[in-house]
N, CA, C and O atoms as a GROMACS GRO file, in nm:
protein
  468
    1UNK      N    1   2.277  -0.267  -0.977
    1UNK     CA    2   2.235  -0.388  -0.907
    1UNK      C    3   2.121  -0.351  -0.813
    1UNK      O    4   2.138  -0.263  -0.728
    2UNK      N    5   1.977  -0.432  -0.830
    2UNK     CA    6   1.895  -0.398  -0.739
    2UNK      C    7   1.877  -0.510  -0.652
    2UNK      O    8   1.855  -0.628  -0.679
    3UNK      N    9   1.892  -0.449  -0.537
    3UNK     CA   10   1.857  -0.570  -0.416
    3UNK      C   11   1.678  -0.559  -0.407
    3UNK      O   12   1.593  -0.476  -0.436
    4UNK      N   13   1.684  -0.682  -0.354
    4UNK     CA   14   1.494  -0.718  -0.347
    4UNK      C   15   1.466  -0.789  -0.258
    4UNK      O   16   1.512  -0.901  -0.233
    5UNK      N   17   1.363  -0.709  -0.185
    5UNK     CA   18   1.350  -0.824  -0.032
    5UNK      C   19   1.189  -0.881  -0.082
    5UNK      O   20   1.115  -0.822  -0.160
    6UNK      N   21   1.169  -0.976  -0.031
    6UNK     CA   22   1.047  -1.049  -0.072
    6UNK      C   23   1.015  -1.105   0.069
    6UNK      O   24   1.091  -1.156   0.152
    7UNK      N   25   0.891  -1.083   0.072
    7UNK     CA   26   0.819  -1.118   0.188
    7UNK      C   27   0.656  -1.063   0.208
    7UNK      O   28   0.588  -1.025   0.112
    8UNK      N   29   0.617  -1.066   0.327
    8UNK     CA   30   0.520  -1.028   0.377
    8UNK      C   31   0.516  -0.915   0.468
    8UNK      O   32   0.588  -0.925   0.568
    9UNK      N   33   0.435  -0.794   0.450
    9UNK     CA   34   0.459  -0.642   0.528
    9UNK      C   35   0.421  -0.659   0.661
    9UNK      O   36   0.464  -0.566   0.728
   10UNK      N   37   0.340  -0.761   0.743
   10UNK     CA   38   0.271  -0.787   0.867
   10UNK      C   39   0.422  -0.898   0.945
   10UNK      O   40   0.471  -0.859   1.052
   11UNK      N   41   0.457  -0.977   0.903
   11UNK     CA   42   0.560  -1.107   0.912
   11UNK      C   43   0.700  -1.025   1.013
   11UNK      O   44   0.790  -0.952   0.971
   12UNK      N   45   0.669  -1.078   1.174
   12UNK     CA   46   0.772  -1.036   1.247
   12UNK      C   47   0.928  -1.023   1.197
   12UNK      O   48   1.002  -0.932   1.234
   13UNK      N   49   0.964  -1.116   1.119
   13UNK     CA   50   1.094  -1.173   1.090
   13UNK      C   51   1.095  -1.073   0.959
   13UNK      O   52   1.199  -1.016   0.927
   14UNK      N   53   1.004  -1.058   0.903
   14UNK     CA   54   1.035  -0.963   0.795
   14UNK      C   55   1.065  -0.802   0.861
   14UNK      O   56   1.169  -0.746   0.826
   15UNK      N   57   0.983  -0.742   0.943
   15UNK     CA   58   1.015  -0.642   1.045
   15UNK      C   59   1.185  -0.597   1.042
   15UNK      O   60   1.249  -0.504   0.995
   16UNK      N   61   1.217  -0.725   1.124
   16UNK     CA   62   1.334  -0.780   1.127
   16UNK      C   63   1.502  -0.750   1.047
   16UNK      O   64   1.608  -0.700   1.084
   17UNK      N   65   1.444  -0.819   0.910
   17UNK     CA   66   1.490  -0.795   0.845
   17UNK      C   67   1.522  -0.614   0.786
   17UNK      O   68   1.634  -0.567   0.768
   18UNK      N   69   1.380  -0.536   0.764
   18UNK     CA   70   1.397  -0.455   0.700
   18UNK      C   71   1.468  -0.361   0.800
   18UNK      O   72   1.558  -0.290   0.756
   19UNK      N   73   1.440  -0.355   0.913
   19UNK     CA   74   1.532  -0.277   1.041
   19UNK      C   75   1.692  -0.305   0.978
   19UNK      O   76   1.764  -0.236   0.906
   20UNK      N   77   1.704  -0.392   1.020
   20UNK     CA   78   1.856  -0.445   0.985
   20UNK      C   79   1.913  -0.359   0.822
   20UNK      O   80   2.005  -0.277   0.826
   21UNK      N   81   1.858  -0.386   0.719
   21UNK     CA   82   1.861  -0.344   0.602
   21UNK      C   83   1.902  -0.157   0.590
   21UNK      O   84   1.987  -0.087   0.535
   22UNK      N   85   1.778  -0.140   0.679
   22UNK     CA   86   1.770   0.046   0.679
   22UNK      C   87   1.831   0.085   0.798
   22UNK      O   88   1.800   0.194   0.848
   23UNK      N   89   1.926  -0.002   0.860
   23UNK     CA   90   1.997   0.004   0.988
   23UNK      C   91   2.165   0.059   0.940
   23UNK      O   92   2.254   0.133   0.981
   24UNK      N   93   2.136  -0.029   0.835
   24UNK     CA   94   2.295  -0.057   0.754
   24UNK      C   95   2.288   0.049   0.633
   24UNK      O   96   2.389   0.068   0.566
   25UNK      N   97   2.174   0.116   0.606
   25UNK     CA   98   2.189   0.204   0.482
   25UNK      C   99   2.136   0.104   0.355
   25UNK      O  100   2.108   0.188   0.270
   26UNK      N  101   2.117   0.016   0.316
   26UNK     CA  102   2.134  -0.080   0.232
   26UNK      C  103   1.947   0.033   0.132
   26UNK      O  104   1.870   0.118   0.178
   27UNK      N  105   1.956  -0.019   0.027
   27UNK     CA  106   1.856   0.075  -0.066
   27UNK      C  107   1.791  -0.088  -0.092
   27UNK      O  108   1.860  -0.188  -0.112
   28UNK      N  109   1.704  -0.084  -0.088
   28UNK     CA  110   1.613  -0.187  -0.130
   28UNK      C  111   1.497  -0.188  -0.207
   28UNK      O  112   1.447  -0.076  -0.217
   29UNK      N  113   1.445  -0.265  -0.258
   29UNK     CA  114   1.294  -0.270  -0.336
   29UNK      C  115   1.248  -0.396  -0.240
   29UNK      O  116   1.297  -0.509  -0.233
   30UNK      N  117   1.123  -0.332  -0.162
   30UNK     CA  118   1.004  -0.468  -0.136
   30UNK      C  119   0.913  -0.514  -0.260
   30UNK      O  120   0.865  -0.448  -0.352
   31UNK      N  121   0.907  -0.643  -0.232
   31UNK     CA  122   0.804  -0.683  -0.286
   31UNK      C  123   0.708  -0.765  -0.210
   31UNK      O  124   0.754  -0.867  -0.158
   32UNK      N  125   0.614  -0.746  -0.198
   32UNK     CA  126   0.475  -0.793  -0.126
   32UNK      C  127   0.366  -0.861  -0.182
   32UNK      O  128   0.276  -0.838  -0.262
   33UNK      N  129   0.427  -0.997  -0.073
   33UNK     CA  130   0.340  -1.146  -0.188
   33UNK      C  131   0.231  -1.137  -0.169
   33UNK      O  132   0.153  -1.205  -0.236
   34UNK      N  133   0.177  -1.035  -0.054
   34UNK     CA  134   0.022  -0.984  -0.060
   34UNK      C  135  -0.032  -0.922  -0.188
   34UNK      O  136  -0.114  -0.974  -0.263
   35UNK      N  137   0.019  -0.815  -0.200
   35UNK     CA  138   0.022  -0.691  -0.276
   35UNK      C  139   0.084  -0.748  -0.435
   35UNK      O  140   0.008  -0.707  -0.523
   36UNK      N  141   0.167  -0.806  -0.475
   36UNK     CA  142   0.242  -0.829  -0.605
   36UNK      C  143   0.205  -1.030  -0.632
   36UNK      O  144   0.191  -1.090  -0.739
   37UNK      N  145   0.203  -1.060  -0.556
   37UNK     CA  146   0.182  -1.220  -0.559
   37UNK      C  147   0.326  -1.254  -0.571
   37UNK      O  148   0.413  -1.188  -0.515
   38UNK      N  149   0.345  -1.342  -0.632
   38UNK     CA  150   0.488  -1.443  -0.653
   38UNK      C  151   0.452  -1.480  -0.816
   38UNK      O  152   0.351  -1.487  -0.887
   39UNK      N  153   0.594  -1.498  -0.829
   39UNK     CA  154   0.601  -1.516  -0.989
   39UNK      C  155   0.719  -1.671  -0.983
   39UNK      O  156   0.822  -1.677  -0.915
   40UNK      N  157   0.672  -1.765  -1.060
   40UNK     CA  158   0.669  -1.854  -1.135
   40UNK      C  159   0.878  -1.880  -1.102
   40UNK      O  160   0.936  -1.941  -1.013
   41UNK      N  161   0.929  -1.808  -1.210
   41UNK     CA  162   1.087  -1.804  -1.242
   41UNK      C  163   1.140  -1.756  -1.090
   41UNK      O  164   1.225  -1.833  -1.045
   42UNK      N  165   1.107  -1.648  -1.005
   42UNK     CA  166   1.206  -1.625  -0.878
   42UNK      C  167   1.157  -1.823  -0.836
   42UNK      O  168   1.239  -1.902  -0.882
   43UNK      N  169   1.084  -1.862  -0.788
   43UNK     CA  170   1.056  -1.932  -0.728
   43UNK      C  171   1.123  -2.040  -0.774
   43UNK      O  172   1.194  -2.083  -0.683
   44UNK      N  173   1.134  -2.117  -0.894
   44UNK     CA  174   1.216  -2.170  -0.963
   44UNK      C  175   1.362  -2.153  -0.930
   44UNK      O  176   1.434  -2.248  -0.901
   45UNK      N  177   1.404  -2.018  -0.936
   45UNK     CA  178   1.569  -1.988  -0.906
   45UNK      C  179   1.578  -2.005  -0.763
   45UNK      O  180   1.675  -2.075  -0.735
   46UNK      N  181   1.513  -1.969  -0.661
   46UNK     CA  182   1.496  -1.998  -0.569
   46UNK      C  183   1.524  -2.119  -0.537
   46UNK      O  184   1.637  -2.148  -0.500
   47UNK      N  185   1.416  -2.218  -0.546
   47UNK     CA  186   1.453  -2.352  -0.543
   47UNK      C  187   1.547  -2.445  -0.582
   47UNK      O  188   1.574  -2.541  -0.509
   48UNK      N  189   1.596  -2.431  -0.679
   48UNK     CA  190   1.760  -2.459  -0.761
   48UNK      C  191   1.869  -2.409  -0.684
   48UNK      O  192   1.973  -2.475  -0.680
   49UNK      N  193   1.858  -2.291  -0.620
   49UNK     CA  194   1.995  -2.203  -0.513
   49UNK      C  195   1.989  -2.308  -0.405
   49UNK      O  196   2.089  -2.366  -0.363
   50UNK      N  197   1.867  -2.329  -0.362
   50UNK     CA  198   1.864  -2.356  -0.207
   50UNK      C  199   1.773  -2.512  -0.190
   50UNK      O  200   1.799  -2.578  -0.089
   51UNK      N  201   1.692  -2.557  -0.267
   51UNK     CA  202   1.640  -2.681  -0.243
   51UNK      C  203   1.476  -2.640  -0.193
   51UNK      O  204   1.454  -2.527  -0.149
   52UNK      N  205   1.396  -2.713  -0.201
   52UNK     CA  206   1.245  -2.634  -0.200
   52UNK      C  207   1.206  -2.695  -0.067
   52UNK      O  208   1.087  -2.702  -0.037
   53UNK      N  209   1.321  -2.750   0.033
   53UNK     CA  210   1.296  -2.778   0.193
   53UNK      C  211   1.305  -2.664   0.235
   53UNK      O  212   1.239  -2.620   0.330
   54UNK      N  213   1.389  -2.599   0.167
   54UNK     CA  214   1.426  -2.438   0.264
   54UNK      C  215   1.304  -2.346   0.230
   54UNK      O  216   1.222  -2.294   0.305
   55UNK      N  217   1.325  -2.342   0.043
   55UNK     CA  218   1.219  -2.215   0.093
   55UNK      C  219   1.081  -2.262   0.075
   55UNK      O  220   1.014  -2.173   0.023
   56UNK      N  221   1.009  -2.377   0.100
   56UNK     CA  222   0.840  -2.398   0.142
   56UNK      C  223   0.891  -2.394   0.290
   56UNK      O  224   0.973  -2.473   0.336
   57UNK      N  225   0.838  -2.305   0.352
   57UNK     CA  226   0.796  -2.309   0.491
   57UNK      C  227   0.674  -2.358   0.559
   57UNK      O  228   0.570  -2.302   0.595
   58UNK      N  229   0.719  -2.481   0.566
   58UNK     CA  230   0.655  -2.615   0.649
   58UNK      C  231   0.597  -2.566   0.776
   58UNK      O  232   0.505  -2.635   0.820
   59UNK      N  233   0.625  -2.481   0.834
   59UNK     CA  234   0.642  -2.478   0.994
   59UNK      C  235   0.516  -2.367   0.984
   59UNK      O  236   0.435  -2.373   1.077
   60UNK      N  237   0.498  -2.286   0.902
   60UNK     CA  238   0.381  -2.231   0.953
   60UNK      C  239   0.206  -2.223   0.945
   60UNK      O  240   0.156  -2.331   0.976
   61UNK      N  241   0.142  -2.157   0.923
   61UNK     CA  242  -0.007  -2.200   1.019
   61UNK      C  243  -0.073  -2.243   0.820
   61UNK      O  244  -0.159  -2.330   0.815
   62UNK      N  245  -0.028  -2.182   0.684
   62UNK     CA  246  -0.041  -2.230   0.632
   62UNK      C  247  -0.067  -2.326   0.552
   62UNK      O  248  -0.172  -2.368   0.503
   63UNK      N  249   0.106  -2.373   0.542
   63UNK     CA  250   0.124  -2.512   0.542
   63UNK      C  251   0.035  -2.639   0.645
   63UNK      O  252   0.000  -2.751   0.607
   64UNK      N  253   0.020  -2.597   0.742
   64UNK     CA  254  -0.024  -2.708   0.843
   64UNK      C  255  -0.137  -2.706   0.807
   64UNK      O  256  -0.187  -2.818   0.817
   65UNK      N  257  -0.250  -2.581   0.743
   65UNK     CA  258  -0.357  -2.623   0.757
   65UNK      C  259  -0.425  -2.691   0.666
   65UNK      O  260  -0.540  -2.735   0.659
   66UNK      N  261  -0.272  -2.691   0.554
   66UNK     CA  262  -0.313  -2.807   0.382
   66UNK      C  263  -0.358  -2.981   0.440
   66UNK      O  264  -0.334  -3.040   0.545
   67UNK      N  265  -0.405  -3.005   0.359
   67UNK     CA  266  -0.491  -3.126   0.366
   67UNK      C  267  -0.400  -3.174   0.359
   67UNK      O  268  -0.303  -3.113   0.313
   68UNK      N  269  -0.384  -3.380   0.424
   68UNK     CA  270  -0.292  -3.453   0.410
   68UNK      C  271  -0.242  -3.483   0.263
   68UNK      O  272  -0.121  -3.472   0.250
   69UNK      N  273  -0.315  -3.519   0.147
   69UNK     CA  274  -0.291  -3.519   0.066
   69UNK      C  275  -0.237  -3.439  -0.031
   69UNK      O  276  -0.203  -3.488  -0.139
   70UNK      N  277  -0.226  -3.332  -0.008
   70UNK     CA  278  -0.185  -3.214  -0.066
   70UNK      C  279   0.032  -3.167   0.008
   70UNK      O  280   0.134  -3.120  -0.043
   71UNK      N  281  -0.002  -3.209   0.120
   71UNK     CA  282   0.147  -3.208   0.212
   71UNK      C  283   0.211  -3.359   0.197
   71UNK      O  284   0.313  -3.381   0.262
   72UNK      N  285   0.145  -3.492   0.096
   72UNK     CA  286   0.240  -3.609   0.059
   72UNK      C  287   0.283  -3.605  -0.051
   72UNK      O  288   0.235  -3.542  -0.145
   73UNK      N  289   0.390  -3.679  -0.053
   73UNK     CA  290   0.428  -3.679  -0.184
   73UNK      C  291   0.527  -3.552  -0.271
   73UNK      O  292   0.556  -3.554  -0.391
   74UNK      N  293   0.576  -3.415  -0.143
   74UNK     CA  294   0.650  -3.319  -0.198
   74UNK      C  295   0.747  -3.346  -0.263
   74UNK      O  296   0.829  -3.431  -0.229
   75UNK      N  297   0.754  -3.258  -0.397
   75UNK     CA  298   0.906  -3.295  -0.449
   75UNK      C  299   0.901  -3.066  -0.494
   75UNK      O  300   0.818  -2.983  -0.456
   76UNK      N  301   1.010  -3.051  -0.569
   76UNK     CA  302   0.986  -2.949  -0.653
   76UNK      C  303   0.876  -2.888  -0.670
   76UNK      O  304   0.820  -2.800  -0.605
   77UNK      N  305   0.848  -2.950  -0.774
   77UNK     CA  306   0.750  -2.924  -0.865
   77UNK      C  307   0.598  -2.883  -0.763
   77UNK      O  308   0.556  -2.772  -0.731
   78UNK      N  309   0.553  -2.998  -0.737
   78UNK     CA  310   0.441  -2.922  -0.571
   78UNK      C  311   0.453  -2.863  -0.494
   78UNK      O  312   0.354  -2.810  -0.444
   79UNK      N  313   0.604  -2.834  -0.433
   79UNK     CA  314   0.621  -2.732  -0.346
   79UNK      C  315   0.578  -2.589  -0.457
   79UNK      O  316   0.485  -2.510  -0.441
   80UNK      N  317   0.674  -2.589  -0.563
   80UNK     CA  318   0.646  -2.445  -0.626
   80UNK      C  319   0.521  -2.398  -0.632
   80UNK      O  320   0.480  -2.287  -0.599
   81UNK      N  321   0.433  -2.536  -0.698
   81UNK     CA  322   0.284  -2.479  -0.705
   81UNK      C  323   0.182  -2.474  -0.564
   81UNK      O  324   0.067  -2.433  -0.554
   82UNK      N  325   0.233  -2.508  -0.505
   82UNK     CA  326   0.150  -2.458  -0.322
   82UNK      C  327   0.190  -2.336  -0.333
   82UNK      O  328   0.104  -2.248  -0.332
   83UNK      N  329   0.327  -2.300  -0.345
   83UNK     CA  330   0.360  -2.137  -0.353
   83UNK      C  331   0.286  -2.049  -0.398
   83UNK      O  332   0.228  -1.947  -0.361
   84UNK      N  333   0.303  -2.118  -0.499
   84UNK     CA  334   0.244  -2.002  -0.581
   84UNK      C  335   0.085  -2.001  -0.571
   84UNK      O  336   0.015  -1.936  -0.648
   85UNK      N  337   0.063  -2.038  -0.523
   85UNK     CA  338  -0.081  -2.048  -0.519
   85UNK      C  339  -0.146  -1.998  -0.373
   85UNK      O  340  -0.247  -1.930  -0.358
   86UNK      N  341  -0.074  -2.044  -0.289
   86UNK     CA  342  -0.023  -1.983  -0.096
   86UNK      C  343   0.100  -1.902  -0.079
   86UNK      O  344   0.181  -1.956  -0.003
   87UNK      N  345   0.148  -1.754  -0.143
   87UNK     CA  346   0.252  -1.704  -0.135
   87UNK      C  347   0.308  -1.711   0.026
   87UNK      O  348   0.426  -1.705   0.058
   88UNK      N  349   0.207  -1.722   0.107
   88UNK     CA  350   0.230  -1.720   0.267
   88UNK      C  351   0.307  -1.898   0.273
   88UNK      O  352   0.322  -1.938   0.389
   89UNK      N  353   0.332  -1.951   0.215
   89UNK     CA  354   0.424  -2.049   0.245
   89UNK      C  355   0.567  -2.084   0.184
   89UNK      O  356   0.626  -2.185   0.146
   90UNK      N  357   0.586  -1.964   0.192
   90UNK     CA  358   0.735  -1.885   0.091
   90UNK      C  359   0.774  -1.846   0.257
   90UNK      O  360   0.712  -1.770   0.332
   91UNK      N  361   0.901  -1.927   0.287
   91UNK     CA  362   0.983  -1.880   0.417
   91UNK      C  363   1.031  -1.757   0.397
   91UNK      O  364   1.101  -1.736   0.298
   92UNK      N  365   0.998  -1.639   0.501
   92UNK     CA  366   1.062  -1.539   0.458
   92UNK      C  367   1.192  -1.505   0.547
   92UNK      O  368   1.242  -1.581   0.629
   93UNK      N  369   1.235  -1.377   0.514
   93UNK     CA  370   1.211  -1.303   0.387
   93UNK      C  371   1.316  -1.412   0.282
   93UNK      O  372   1.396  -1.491   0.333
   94UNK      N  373   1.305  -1.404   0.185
   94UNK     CA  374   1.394  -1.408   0.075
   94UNK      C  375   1.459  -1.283  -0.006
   94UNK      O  376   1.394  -1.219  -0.089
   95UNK      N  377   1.620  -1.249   0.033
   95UNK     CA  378   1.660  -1.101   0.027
   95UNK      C  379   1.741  -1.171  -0.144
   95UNK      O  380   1.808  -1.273  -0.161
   96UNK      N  381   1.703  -1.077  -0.232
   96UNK     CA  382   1.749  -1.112  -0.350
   96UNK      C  383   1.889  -1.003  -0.384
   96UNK      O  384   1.882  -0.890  -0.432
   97UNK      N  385   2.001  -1.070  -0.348
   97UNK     CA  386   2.121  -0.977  -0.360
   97UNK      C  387   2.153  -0.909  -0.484
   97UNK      O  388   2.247  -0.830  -0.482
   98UNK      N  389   2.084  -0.929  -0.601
   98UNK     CA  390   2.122  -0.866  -0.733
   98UNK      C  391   2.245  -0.944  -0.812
   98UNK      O  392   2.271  -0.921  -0.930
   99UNK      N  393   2.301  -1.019  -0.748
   99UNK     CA  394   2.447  -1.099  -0.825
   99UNK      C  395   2.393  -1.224  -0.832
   99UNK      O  396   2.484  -1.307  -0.820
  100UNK      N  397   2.286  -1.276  -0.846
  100UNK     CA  398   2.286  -1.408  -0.880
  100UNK      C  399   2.248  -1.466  -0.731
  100UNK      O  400   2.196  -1.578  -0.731
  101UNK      N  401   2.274  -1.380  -0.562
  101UNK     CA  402   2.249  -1.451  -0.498
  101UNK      C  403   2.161  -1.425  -0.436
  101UNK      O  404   2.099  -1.318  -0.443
  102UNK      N  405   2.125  -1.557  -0.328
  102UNK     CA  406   1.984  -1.488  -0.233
  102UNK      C  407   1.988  -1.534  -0.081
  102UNK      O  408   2.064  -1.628  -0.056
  103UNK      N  409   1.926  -1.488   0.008
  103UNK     CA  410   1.948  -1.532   0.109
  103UNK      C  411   1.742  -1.575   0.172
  103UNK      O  412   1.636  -1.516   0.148
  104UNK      N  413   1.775  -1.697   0.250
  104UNK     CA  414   1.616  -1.739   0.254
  104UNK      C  415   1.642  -1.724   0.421
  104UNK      O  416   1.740  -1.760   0.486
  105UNK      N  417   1.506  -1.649   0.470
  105UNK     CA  418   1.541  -1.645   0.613
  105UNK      C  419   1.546  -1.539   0.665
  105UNK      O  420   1.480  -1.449   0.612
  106UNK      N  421   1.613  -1.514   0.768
  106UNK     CA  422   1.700  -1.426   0.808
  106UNK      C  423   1.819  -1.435   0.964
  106UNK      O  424   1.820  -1.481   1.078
  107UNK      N  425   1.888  -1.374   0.891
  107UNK     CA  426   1.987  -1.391   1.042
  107UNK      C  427   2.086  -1.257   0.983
  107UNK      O  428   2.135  -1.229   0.873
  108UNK      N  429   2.086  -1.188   1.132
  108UNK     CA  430   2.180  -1.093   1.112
  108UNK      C  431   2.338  -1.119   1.075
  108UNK      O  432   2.393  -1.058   0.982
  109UNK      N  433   2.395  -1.201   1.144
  109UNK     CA  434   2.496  -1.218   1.089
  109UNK      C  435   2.506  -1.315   0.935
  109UNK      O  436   2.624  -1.312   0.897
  110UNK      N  437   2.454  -1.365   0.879
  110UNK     CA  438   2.438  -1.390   0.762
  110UNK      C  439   2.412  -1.284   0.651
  110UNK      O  440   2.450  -1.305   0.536
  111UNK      N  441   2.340  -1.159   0.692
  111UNK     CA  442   2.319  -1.061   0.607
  111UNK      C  443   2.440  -0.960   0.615
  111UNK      O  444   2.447  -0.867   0.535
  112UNK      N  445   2.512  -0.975   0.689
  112UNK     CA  446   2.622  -0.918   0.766
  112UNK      C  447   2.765  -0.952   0.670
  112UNK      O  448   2.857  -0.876   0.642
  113UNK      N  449   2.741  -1.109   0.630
  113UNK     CA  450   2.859  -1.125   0.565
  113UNK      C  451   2.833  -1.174   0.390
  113UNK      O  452   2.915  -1.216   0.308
  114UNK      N  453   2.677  -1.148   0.376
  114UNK     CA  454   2.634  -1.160   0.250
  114UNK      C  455   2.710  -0.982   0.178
  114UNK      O  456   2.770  -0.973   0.072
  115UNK      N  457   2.686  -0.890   0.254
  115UNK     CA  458   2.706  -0.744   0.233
  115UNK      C  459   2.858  -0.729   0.258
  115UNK      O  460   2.922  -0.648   0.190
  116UNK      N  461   2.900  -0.783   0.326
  116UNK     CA  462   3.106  -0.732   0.328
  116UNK      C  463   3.155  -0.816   0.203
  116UNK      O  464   3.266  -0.793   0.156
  117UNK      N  465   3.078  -0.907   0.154
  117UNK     CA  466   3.177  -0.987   0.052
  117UNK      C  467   3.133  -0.854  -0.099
  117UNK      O  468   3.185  -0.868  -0.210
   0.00000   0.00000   0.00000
């Protein structure tokens, strides 16, 4: 089972995360939406786990600086392709547990009880 953290290498909250990760011992693979881009199917599974409110991240300097027309009218399908096209509006991190699950975000105690189960 390979765990996979996805994010951005500069992104405080990703910092964050990987402390926590190599805090706990945990073996990981980054992937860097700088460096690797984003692919099509995570983003898809992604969105189906969790709903594409969670993982398009609205809130940052990205997103805000899309044209009105481009931020009406979200469903699926436009969120994925802003993604993929702006990997920086992928909420991070997204930690890919290897079983089918994922976690969008981060919070220590959420990664805390993603790993004891």
């Amino acid at each position: 089972m390979t765990i996979t953290l996805y994010g951005i290498k500069a992104c405080d909250t990703m910092k964050k995360a990987r402390v926590w990760l190599d805090g706990q011992g945990v073996d990981y693979v980054f992937h860097d939406y700088k460096v690797a881009g984003a692919n099509k199917p995570d983003l898809e599974r992604w969105v189906a786990e969790h709903g594409w409110e969670t993982v398009l991240n609205r809130a940052g300097t990205t997103f805000r600086k899309l044209s009105d027309a481009d931020k009406a009218d979200l469903n699926a399908d436009k969120a994925i392709a802003l993604m993929l096209a702006q990997p920086s509006m992928i909420k991070r991190p997204v930690l890919d547990l290897g079983d089918g699950r994922t976690l969008v975000g981060f919070k220590p105690e959420r990664y805390a009880e993603a790993f004891a189960a």
